[in-house]
Residue, then its C-alpha position, 0 to 999 in steps of 0.5 A: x580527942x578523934x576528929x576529921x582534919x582537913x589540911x588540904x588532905x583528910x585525916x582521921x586524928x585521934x591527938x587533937x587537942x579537946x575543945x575548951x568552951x569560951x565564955x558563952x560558949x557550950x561544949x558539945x558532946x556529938x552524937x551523929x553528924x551528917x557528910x554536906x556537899x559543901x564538906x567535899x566542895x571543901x576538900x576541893x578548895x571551897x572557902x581554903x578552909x584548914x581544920x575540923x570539917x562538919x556542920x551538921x549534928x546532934x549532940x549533948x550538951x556536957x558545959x553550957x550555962x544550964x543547957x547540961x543534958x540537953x540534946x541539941x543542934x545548932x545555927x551555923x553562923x557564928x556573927x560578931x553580934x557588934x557589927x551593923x547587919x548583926x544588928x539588924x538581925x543579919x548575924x548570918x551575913x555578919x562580914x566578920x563571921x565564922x561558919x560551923x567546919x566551912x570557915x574559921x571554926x572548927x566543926x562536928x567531925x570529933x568527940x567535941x565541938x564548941x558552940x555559942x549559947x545563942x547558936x544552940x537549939x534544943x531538940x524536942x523529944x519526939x525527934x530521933x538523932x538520927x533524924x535531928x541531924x537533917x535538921x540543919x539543911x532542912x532549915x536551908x530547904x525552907x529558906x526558899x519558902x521565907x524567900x519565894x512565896x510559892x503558889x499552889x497553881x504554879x510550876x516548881x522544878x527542883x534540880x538534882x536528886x541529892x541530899x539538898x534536892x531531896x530535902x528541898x523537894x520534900x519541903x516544896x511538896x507541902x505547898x500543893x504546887x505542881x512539882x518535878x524533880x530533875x535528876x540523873x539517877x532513877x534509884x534517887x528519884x524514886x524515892x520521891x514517888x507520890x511526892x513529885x513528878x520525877x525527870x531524868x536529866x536527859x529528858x528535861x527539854x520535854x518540861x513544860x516552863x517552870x515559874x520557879x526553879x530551884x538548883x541543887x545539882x551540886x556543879x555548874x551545869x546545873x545553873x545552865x539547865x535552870x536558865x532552860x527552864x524558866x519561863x519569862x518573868x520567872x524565878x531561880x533559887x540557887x543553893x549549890x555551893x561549889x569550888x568552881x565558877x558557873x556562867x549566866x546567860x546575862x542577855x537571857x536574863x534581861x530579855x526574860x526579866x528573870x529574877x535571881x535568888x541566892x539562898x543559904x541557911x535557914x529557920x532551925x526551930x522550924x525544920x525542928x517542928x516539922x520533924x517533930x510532926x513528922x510532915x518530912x520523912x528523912x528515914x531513906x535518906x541516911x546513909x550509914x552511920x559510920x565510925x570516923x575513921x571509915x570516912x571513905x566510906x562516909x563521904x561515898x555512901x551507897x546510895x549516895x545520899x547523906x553519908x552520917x558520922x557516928x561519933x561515939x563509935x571507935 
């Protein structure tokens, strides 16, 4: 089958062996999947991954236990279900497991890819492909609402105008708070008008404290900025992951009584109904599709925003 490798150099192949689903297993026919930061933080070094990259996607489902002709996405998170935290309900911190195209399983960037049963998650019809292929990190966007409760009266500051940023931004509007986006490019920002407040990054020391603020920068400095705008007994929502280090301010922190929140994957079946009801627009955000072997151009759409993989395309 075709498909994106990665063995520290990215490669479009078209001799790679097809998938062959183990019991419990669907196979998965990919219609679109979507180009995440963490699949070029991968490129990077993120996570020594080696094999085919993509966790974002929308397939068809052609074996899989009566799921045959069902259109569906999937949890990324593949826990051995055997453990104490896959006991608990904790599947996505499982010590053993494997992660969709990040961590020793192959992902969506190919003809076919193989998914557990219980990962699968059906699309509703009124949902495009297109649009089921933001499901994914739309669910990581509302991962903050499960985290932090968020009040109408508060001040939320979103970093970084991205994919992430974007997303997120659109799910924290839905709870009437006073929001701004931080950015550094004013095309990016405006597609946000009537949504938030928007800031160039360079104009950020002009913010009032922020109760909350949630990093989507993608890089390092975008931590620094968030210790800048948290008011004392305030809160920050990390969700970039990247190959490097960043640094805290550990005094600050102390001082300030600030509270940290990592936040990663999130509630599929509601991302998936709040695209069905159309509370979240991802139309401006789709960057393409493209064919596989048009990677370049995937990984660095124009308006550089979610660069989509067509994968039926030749």
């Amino acid at each position: 089958m075709r498909c994106l490798y990665f063995d520290g150099q990215l490669r479009c192949r078209d001799d790679h062996p097809a998938p062959r689903p183990a019991p419990g297993e669907a196979l998965v026919r990919v219609h679109y999947a979507g180009v995440c930061n963490t699949d070029r933080e991968i490129l990077a070094g993120y996570k020594g991954f080696t094999g085919i990259l993509g966790h974002e996607f929308v397939g068809v489902v052609e074996q899989g236990a009566g799921w045959e002709g069902q259109r569906v996405v999937a949890d990324i998170n593949l826990g051995c279900g055997r453990c104490p935290r896959c006991l608990a309900g904790l599947p996505n911190h499982c010590e053993g497991r494997r992660v969709l195209g990040i961590s020793g399983k192959d992902g969506a960037f190919a003809d076919w890819l193989t998914v557990p049963l219980a990962n699968l998650r059906a699309v509703p019809p009124g949902v495009g492909d297109l649009e089921a292929v933001f499901a994914e990190p739309l669910a990581a966007a509302l991962e903050i609402c499960d985290q932090c409760h968020i009040r109408p009266s508060e001040r939320v500051a979103v970093l970084g105008d991205g994919k992430l940023g974007q997303l997120v931004a659109r799910v924290l509007s839905l709870t009437g708070c006073h929001l701004t986006v931080v950015g550094r490019h004013a095309a990016k920002l405006a597609l946000l008008a009537g949504r938030a407040e928007t800031v160039l990054e360079g104009q950020a020391g002009t913010l009032a404290p922020c109760d909350l603020v949630v990093e989507c920068t993608g890089n390092p400095g975008g931590l620094a900025l968030a210790q800048n705008l948290v008011k004392p007994r305030g809160r920050i929502v990390l969700k970039s992951t990247f190959a490097g280090d960043a640094t805290l301010s550990s005094t600050l922190w102390v001082v300030n009584e600030l509270t940290l929140v990592g936040s990663r994957c999130g509630p599929l079946a509601a991302a998936l109904r709040l695209l069905e009801r159309r509370l979240v627009d991802v139309a401006p955000l789709v960057g393409g599709p493209y064919p596989l072997a048009d990677f370049p151009a995937a990984f660095a759409p124009p308006n550089g925003l979610k660069g989509i993989f067509d994968c039926r395309t030749a």
